[in-house]
MIZA-828072 format. One record per residue (C-alpha): x, y, z; residue in one letter; residue number from 1. Coordinates in Angstrom, 3 decimals, decimal comma. Each point is the difference from the previous one (the first is absolute). Layout:
REM MIZA-828072
<kolkol <X Y Z> a NUM>
...
***
This chain:
REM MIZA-828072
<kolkol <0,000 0,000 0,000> x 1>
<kolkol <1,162 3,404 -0,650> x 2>
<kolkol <-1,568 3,192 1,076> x 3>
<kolkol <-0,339 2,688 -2,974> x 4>
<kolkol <1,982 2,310 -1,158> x 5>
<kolkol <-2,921 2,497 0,578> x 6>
<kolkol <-0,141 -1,043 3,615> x 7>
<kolkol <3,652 0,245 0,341> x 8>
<kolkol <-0,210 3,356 -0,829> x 9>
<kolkol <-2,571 0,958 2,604> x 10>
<kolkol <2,524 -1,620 2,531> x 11>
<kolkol <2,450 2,184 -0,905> x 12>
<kolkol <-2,255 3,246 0,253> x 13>
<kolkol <-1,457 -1,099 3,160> x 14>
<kolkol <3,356 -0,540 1,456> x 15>
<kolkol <1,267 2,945 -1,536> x 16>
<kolkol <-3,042 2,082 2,041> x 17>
<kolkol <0,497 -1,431 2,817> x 18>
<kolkol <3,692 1,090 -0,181> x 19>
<kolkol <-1,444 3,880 -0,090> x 20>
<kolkol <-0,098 2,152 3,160> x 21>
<kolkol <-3,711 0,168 1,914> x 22>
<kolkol <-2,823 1,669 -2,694> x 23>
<kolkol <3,054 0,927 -3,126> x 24>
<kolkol <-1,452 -0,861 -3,349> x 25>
<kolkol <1,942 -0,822 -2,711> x 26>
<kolkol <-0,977 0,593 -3,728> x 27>
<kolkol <-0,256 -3,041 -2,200> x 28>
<kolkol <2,529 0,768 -2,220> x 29>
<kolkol <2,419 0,582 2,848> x 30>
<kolkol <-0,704 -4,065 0,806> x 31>
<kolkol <0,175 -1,249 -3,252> x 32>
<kolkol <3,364 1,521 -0,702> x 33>
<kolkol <1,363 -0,862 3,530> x 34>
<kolkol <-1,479 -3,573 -0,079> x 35>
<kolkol <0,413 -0,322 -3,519> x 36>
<kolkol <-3,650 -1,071 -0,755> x 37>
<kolkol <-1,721 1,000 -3,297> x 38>
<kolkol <-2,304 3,446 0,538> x 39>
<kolkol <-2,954 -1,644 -1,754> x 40>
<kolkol <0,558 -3,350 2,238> x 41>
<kolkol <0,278 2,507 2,909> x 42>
<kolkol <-3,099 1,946 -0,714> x 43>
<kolkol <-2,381 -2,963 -0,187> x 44>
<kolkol <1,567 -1,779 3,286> x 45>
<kolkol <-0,292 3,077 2,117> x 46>
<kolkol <-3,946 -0,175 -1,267> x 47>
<kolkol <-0,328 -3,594 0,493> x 48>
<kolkol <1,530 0,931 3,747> x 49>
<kolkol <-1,958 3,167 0,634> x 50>
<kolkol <-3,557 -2,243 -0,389> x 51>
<kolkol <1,709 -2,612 2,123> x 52>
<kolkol <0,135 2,731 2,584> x 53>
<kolkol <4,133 0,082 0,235> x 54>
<kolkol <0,739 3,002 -1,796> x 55>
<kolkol <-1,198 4,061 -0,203> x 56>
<kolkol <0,771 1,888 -3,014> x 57>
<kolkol <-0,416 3,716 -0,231> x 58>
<kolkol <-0,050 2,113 -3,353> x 59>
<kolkol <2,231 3,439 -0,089> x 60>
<kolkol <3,049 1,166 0,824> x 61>
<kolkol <0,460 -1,554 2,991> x 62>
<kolkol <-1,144 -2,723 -0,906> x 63>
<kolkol <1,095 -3,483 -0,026> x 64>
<kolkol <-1,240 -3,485 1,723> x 65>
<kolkol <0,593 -0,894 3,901> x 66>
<kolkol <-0,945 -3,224 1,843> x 67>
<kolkol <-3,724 0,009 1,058> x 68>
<kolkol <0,890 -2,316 3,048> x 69>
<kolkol <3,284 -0,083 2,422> x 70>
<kolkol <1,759 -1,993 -1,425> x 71>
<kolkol <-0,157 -3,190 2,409> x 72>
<kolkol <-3,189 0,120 -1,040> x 73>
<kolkol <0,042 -1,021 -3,794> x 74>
<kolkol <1,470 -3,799 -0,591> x 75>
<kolkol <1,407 -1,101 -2,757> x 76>
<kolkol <-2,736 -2,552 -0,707> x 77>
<kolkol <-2,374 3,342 -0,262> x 78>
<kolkol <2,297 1,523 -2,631> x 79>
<kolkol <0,633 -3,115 -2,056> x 80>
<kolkol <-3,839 -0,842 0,126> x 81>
<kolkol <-0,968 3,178 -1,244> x 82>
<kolkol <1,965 -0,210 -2,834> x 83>
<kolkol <-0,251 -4,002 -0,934> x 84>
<kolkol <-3,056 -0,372 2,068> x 85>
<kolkol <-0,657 -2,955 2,356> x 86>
<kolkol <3,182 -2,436 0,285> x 87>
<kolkol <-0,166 -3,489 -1,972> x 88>
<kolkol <2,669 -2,519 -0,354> x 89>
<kolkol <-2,498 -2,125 -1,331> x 90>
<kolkol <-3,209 0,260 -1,241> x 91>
<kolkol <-1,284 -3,241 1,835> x 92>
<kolkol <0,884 1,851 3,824> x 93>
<kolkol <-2,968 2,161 -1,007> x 94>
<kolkol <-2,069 -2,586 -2,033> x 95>
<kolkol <-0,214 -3,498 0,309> x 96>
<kolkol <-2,166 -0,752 -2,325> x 97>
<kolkol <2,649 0,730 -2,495> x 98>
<kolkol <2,483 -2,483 0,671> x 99>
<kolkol <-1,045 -3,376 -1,864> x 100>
<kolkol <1,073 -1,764 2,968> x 101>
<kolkol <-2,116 1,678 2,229> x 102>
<kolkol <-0,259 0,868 3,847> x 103>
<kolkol <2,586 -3,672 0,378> x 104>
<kolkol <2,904 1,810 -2,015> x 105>
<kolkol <3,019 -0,639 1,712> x 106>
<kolkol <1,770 2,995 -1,178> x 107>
<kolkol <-2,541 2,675 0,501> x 108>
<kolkol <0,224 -0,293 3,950> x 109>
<kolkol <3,735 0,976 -1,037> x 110>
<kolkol <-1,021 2,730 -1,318> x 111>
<kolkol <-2,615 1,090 2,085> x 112>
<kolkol <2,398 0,454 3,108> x 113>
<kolkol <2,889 1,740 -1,986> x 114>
<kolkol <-2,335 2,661 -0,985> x 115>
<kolkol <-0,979 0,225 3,301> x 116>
<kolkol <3,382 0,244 1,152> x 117>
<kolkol <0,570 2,665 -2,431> x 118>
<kolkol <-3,162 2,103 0,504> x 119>
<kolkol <1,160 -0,549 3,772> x 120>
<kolkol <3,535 1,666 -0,816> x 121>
<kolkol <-1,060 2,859 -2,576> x 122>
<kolkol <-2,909 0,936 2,983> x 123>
<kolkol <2,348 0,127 2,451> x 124>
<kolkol <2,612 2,222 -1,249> x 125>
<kolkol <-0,582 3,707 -0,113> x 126>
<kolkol <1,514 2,799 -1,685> x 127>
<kolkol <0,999 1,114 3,551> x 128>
<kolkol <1,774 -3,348 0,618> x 129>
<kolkol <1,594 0,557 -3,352> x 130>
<kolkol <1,424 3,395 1,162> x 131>
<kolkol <1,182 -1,105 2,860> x 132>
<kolkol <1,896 -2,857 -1,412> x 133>
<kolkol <2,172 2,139 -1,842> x 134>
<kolkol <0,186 2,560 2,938> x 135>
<kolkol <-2,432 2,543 -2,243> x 136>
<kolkol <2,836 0,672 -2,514> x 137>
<kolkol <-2,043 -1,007 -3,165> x 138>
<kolkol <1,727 1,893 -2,579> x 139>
<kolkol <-1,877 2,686 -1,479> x 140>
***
């Protein structure tokens, strides 16, 4: 399984907010050059994140997008699901009616618990955490 290169993005940029001083905004293009993400890729994440509640945007001159949420408040599950929506190593954890062997698969209880484990890890890591792991010196 690999996570998009969409959602990857929106790691970055949430990391890269949470790196800012208390209530500092900083305008998209400012992001996409420092974290080196495509302006059109940026401008649809940082909608995708505002309806998911993560993000504020303003419009003018000081302008510019700030966390919504402290950040030990926003996981990385939230981010990546907003972006690639619900997590799915396999379509069977979510469905078993669509395995041919059905609920008796051997493999899908495999499955089913290293999603959980991952849904478990992604939920329980914070941008906060993330900060503090590298002693808030993301590089801006």
């Amino acid at each position: 399984m690999q996570i998009t290169k969409q959602a990857d993005y929106a790691v970055r940029a949430v990391l890269y907010l949470a790196g800012l001083s208390d209530g500092r905004r900083a305008p998209t293009s400012q992001i996409a050059r420092d974290q080196k993400i495509p302006p059109s890729f940026l401008a649809k994440i940082v909608s995708q994140l505002s309806v998911a509640g993560m993000v504020q945007t303003s419009r003018g001159a000081r302008g510019g997008v700030t966390l919504a949420r402290d950040p030990g408040e926003i996981t990385l599950l939230e981010v990546i699901e907003a972006i690639d929506g619900p997590i799915a190593l396999n379509e069977c954890v979510t469905d078993t009616g669509i395995c041919s062997f059905g609920p008796g698969c051997a493999v899908r209880d495999v499955w089913c618990e290293a999603q959980a484990r991952l849904v478990k890890d992604l939920s329980g890591t914070s941008f906060g955490t993330l900060m503090a792991r590298s002693n808030g010196k993301f590089t801006h």
